[in-house]
NUNULO-623791 format. One record per residue (C-alpha): x, y, z. Coordinates in steps of 0.1 Angstrom, whole numbers, plus 2048, in hexadecimal, padded with zeros to 3 digits. Example, Ala and Ser with C-alpha at 12.3 -4.5 7.8 and 13.67 -1.06 7.14 Angstrom:
REM residues 2
87B7D384E;8897F5847;
REM end
This chain:
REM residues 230
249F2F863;24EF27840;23CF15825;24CEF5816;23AEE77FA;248EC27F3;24AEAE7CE;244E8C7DF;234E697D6;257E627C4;251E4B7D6;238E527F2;24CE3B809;266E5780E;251E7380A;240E6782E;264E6783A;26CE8982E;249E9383D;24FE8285E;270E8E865;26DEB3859;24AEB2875;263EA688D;281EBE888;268EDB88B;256ECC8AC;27AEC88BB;283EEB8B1;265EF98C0;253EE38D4;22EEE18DF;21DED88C2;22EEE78AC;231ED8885;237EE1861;229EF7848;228EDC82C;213ED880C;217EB77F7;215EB17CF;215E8B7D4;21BE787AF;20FE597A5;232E487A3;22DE3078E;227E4D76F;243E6077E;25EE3977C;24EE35759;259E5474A;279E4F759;27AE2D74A;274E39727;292E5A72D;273E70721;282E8A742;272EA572E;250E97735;25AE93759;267EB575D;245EC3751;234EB0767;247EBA789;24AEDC778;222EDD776;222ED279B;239EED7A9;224F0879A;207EFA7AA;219EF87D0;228F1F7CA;204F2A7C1;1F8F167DF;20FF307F7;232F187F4;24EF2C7FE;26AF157F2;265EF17E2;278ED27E6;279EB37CA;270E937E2;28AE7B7CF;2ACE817C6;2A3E6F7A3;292E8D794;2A8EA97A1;2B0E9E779;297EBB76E;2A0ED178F;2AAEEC778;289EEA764;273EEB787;28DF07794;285F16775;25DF16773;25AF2879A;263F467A5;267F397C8;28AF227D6;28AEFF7CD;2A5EEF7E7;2BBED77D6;2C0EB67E9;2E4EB57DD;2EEED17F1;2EAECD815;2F9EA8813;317EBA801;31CECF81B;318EB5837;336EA3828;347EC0825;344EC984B;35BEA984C;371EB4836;36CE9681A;374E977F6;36AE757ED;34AE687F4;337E477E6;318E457D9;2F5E2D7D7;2D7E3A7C7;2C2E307A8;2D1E28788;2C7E49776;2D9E5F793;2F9E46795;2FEE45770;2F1E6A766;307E8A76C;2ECEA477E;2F0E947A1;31AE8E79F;322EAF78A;311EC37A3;328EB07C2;34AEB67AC;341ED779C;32EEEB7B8;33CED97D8;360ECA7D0;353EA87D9;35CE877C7;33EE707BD;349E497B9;32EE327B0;32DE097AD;333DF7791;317DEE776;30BDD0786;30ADDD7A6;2F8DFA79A;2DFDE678E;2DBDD07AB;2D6DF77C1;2BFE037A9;2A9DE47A7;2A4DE37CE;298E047CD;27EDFD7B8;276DDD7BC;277DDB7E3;27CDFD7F5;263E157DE;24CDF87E8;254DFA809;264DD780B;27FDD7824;294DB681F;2B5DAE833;2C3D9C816;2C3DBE803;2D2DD081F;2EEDB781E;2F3DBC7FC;2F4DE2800;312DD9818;321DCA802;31EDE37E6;327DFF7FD;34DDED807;353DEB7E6;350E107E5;363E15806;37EE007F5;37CE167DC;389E337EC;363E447F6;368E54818;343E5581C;321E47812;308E5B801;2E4E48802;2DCE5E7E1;2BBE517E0;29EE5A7FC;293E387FE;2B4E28807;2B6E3582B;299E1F82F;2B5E0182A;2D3E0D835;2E0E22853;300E2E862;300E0E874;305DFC853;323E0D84E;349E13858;347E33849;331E5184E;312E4E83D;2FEE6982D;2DAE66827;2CDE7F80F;2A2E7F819;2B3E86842;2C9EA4833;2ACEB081B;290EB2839;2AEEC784E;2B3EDE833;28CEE882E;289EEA853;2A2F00856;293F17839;275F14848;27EF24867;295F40855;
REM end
């Protein structure tokens, strides 16, 4: 089995998630007592929302950059960036290991496409909604069409991450207003949901929704299992 070293504590609320659910895709694949090869580079997030508060990405990217080395010198065989926030500075990370660094873009991209969608909606944080790395990489790499809410609703997404779910506040009020956010999308013309951020499958589910629901941190965890047992 393969070495996964994880980029987590952005925040640590879905880093356990990714750890719980990549343990339990390798004990069903296996059996006995069977788990993952992990090691963690857990951030303190609230340095980690600052810098992204202030744009100063280029301190970020030196940060996570400075963490990969330390997991691929600690025997990682591939890396994965807890949060799809900061796949922002995935080049700069790819770039600073010699070992892969899977991309949490890609596996939900080619979920959707196993249905054969074009057109997908999206939630996540404010920087990943309004900033091209996450929806250039859909359109350009996977032929997929990004739509996200409207500024205000943007705003309302973004603040519940960090206000409520990063915290690990789970309110039903929020939920409802996720709903709401993600019919406007539907009525938009999104085929699908993308929860583009890995805290927002804590909220929302495919039980929320009409249409089919993607959740990113689920997709993620599949991907490094599977690349673990390659």
């Amino acid at each position: 089995m393969k070495t996964i070293g994880l980029l987590g504590g952005m925040s640590w609320e879905s880093t356990a998630t990714y750890y719980k659910w990549i343990n339990e895709m390798i004990r069903r694949r296996l059996g006995g007592l069977h788990s993952a090869k992990l090691l963690l580079y857990s951030f303190d997030f609230e340095e980690i929302a600052r810098l992204q508060t202030n744009g100063d990405w280029q301190q970020a990217a030196e940060m996570l950059s400075d963490a990969a080395l330390k997991l691929e010198n600690a025997g990682a065989d591939a890396l994965m960036i807890c949060t799809n926030t900061m796949h922002l500075v995935y080049a700069r990370v790819a770039d600073a290991v010699k070992i892969p660094v899977i991309h949490i873009a890609d596996p939900t991209a080619a979920a959707i496409q196993q249905l054969e969608l074009k057109k997908v909606g999206m939630l996540a944080t404010r920087f990943t909604m309004e900033q091209d790395f996450y929806i250039r990489r859909f359109r350009e790499q996977h032929q997929i069409e990004v739509i996200v809410p409207g500024h205000d609703d943007r705003q309302l997404v973004h603040d519940i991450i960090y206000d409520e779910l990063c915290k690990g506040i789970i309110n039903d009020s929020s939920r409802h207003q996720y709903i709401h956010v993600i019919q406007n999308l539907i009525d938009s013309g999104a085929g699908a949901i993308v929860l583009g951020c890995t805290e927002i499958g804590m909220l929302i589910n495919q039980t929320d929704v009409a249409v089919p629901v993607f959740d990113t941190t689920y997709l993620h965890a599949q991907a490094a299992v599977k690349f673990c047992l390659s």
